[in-house]
N, CA, C and O of each residue as an XYZ file, in Angstrom:
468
protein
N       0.841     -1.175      0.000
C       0.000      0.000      0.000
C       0.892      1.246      0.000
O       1.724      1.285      0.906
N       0.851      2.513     -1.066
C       1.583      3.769     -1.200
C       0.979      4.091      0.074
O      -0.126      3.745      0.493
N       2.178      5.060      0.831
C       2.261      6.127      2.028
C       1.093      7.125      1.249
O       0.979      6.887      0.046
N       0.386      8.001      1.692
C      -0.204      9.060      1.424
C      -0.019     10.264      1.921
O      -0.345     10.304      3.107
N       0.394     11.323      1.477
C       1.128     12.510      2.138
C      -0.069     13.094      3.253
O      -0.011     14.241      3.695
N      -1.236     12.050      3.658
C      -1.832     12.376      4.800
C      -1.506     11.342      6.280
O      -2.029     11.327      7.394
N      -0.517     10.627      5.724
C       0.369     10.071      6.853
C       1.072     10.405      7.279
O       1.307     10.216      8.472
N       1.787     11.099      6.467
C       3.235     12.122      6.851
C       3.103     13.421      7.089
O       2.445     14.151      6.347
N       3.962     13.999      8.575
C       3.615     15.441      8.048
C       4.810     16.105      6.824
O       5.823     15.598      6.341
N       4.307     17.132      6.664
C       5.248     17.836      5.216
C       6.249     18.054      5.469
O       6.599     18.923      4.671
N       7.304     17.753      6.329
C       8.537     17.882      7.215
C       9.602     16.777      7.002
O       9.277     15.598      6.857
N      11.029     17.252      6.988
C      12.012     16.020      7.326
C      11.483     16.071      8.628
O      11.228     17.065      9.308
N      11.285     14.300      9.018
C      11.022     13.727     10.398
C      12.565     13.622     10.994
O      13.390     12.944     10.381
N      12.932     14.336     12.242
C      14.274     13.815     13.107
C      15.034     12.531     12.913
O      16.208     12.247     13.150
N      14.386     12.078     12.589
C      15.150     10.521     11.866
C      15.664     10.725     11.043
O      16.803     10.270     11.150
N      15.460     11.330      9.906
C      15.812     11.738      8.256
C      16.448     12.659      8.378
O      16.947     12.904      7.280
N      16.772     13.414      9.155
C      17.734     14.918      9.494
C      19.205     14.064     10.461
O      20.360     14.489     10.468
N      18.663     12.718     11.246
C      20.149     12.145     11.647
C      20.739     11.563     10.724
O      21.907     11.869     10.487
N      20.110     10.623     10.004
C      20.337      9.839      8.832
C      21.218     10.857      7.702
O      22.412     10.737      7.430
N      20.439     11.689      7.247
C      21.164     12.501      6.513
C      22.565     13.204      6.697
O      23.501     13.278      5.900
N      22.464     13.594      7.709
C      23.394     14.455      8.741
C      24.606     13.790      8.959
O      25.692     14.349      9.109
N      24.431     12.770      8.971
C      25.185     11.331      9.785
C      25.854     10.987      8.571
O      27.084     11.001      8.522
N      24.790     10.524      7.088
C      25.654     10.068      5.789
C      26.732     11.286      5.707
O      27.932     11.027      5.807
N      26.231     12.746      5.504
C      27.405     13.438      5.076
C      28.649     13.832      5.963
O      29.613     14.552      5.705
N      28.256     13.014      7.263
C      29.277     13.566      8.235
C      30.491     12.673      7.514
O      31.614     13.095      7.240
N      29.850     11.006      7.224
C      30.633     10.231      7.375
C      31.281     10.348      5.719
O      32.385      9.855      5.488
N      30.513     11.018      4.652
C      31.332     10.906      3.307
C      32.422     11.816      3.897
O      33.540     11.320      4.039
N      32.250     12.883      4.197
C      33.414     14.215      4.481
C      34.464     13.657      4.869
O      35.536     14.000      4.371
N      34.389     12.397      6.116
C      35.343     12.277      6.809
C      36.423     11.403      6.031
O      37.635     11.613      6.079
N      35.708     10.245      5.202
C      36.427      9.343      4.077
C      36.619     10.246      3.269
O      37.147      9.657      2.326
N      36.524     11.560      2.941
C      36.570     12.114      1.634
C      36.168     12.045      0.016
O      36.524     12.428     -1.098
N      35.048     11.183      0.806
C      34.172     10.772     -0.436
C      33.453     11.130     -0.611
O      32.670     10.228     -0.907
N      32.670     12.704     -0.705
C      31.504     12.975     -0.681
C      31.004     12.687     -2.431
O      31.764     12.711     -3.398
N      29.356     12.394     -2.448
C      28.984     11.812     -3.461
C      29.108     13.145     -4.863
O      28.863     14.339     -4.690
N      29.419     12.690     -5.804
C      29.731     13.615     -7.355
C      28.280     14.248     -7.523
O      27.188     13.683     -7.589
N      28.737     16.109     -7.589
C      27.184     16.487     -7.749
C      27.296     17.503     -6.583
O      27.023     18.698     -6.696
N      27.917     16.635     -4.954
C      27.716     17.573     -3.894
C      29.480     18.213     -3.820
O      29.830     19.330     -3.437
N      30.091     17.426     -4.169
C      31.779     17.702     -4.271
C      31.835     18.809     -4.731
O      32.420     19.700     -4.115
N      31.246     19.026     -5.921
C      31.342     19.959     -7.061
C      30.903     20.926     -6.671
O      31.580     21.868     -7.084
N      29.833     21.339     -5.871
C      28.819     21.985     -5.625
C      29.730     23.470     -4.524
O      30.180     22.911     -3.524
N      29.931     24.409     -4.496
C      30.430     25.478     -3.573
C      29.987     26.526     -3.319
O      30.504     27.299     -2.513
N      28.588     26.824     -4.181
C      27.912     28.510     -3.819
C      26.337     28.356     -3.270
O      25.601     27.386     -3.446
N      26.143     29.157     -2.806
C      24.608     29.126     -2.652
C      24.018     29.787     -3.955
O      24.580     30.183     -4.975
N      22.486     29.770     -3.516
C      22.041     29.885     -4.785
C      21.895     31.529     -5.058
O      21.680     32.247     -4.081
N      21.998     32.052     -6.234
C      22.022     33.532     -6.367
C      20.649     33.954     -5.398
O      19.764     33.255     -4.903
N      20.921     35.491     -5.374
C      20.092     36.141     -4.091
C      19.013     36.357     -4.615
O      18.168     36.827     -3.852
N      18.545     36.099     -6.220
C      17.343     36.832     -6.967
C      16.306     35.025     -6.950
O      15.107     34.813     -6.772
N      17.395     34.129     -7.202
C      16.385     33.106     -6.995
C      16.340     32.775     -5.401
O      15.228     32.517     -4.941
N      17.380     32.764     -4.584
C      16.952     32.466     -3.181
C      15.374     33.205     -2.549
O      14.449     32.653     -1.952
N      15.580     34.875     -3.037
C      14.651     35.398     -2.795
C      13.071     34.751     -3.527
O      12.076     34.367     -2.913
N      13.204     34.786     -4.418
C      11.918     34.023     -5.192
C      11.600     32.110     -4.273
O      10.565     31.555     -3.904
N      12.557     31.834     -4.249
C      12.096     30.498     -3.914
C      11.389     31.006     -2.233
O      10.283     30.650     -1.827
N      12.263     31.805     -1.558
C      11.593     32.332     -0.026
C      10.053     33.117     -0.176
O       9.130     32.909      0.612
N       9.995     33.803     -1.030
C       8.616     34.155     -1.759
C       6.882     33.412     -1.605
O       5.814     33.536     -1.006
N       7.752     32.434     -2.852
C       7.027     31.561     -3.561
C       6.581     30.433     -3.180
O       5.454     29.974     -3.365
N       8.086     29.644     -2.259
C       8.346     28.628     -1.915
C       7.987     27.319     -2.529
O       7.392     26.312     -2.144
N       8.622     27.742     -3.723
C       8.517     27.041     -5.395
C       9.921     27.247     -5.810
O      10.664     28.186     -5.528
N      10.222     25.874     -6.755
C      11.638     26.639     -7.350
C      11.281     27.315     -8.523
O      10.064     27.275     -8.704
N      11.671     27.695     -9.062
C      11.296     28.654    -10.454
C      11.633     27.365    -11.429
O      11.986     26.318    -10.884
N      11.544     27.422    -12.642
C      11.471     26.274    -14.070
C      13.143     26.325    -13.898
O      13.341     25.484    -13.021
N      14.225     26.784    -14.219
C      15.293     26.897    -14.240
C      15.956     25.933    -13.241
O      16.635     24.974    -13.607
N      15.742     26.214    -12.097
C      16.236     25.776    -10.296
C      15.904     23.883    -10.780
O      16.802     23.041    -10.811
N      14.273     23.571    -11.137
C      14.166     22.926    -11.153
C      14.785     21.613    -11.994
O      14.633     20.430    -11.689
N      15.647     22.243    -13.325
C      16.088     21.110    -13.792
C      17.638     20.743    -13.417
O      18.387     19.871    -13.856
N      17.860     22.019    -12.176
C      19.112     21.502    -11.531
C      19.143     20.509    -10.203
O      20.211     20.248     -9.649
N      17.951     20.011     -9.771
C      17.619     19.392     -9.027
C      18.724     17.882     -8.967
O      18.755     17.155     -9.960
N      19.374     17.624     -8.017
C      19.982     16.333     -8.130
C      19.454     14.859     -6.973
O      19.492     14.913     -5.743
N      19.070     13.851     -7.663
C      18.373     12.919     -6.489
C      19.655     12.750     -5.356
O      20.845     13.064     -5.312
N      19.013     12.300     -4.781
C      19.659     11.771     -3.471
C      20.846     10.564     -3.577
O      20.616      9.436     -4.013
N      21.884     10.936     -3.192
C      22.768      9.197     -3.994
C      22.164      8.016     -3.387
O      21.798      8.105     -2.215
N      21.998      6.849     -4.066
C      20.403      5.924     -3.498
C      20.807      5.187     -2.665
O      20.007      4.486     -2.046
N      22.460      5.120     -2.355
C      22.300      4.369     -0.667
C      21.960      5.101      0.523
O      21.557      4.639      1.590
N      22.262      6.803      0.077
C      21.456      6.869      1.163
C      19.607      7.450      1.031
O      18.967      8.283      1.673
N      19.376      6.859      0.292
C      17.801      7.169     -0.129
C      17.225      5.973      0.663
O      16.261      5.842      1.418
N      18.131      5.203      0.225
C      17.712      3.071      0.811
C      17.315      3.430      2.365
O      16.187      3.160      2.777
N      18.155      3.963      3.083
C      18.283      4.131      4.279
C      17.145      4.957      5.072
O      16.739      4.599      6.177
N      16.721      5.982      4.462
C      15.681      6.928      5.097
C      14.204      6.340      4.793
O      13.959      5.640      3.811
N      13.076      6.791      5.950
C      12.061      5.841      5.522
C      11.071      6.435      4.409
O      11.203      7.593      4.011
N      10.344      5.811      4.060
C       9.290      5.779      2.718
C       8.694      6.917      2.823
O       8.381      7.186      3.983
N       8.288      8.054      1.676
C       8.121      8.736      1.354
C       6.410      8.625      0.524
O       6.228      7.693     -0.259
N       5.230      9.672      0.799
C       4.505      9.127     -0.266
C       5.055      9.507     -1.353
O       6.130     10.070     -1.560
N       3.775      8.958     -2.426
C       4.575      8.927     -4.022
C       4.804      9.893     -4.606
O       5.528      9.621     -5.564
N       4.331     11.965     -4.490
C       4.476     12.416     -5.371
C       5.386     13.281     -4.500
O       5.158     14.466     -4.743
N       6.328     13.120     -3.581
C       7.203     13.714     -2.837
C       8.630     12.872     -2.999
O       8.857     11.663     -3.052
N       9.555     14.126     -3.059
C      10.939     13.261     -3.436
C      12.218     14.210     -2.627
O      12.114     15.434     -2.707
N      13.241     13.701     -1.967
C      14.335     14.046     -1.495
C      15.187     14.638     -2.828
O      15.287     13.932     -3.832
N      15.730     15.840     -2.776
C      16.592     15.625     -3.443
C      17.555     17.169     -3.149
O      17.275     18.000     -2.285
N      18.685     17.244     -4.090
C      20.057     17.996     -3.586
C      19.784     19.193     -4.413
O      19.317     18.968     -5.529
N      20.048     20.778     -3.976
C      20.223     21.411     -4.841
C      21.698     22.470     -4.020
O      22.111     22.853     -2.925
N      21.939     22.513     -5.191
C      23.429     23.496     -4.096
C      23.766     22.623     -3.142
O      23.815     21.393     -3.179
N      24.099     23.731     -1.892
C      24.936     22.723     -0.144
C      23.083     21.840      0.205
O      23.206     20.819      0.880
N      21.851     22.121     -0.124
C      20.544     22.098      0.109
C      19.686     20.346     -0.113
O      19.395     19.707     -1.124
N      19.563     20.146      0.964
C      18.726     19.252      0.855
C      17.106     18.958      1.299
O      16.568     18.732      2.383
N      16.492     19.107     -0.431
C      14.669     19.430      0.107
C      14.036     18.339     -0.276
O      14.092     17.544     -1.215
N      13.486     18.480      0.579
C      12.160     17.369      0.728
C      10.815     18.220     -0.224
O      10.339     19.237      0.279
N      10.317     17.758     -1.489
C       9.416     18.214     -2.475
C       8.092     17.816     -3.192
O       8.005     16.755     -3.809
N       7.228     18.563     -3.105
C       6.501     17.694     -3.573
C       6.569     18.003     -4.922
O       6.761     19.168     -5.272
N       6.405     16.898     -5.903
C       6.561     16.639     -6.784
C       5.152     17.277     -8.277
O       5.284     17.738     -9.411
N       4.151     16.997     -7.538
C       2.615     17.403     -8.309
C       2.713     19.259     -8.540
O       2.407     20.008     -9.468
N       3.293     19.458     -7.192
C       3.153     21.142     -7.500
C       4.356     21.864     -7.224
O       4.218     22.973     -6.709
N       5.792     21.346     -7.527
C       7.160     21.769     -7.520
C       7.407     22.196     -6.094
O       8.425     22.775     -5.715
N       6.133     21.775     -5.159
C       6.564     22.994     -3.333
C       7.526     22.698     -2.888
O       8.096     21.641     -3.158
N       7.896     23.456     -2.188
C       9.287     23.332     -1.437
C       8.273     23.034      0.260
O       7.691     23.883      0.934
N       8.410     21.358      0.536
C       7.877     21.233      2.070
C       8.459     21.772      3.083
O       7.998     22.458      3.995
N      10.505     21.074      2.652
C      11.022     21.424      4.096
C      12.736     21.639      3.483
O      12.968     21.143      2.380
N      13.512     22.132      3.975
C      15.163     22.081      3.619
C      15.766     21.670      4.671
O      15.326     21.984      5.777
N      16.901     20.881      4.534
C      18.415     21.299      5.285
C      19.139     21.740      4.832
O      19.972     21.218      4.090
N      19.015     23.212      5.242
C      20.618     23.768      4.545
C      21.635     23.861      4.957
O      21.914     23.692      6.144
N      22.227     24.079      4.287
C      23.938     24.112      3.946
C      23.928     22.280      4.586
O      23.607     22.004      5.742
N      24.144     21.736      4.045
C      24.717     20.140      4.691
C      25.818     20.143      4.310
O      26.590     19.807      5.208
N      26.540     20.479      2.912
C      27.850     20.190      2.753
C      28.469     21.643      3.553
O      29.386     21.408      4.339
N      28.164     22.706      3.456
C      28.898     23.859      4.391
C      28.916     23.289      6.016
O      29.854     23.456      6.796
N      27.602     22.557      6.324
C      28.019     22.276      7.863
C      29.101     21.051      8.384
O      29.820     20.916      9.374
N      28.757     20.084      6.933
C      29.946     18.963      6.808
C      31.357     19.544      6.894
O      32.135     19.275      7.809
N      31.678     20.506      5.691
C      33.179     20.595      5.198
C      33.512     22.104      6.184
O      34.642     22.565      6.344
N      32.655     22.500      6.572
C      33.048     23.884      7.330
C      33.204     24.755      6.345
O      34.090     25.580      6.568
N      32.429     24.901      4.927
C      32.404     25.777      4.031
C      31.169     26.539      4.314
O      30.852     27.489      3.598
């Protein structure tokens, strides 16, 4: 049976914020962080930060820079309903729904709080 986003609230649950927190502590420390977040060093310009704080939508652009989650640690965090998806943008990791581009919830900066950038 699919989760229904009336099971969940619209939030990373504390579990999914250790889990997460925890994978990038531990890529940083091997120096393996996953290709995509390595690369990754600015926040997002101040004209779309502002619009996404707005809107709390990414704009068409933002959205096809969206990167999934690397899937071992997707394996790891629990089930999601179906039209909501984890995924990386910049240091940023949002939890989205998918039907209407919303922005539910972020952790930001994960690689700035990992690498001390």
């Amino acid at each position: 049976m699919a989760l229904s986003d009336k099971d969940r609230p619209p939030y990373f649950l504390p579990e999914e914020r250790r889990i997460i927190l925890d994978y990038y502590h531990r890529a940083a420390s091997s120096k393996s962080l996953p290709h995509g977040l390595a690369k990754r060093g600015g926040k997002l310009p101040p004209g779309l930060q502002k619009q996404l704080d707005k809107n709390g939508r990414l704009p068409p652009g933002l959205q096809k820079r969206l990167e999934p989650l690397p899937a071992d640690l997707d394996r790891r965090l629990p089930p999601l309903p179906q039209s909501w998806e984890r995924v990386i943008l910049e240091r940023d990791v949002i939890l989205i729904d998918r039907r209407t581009n919303r922005i539910l919830d972020i952790i930001e900066n994960v690689i700035g709080l990992i690498t001390g950038r």
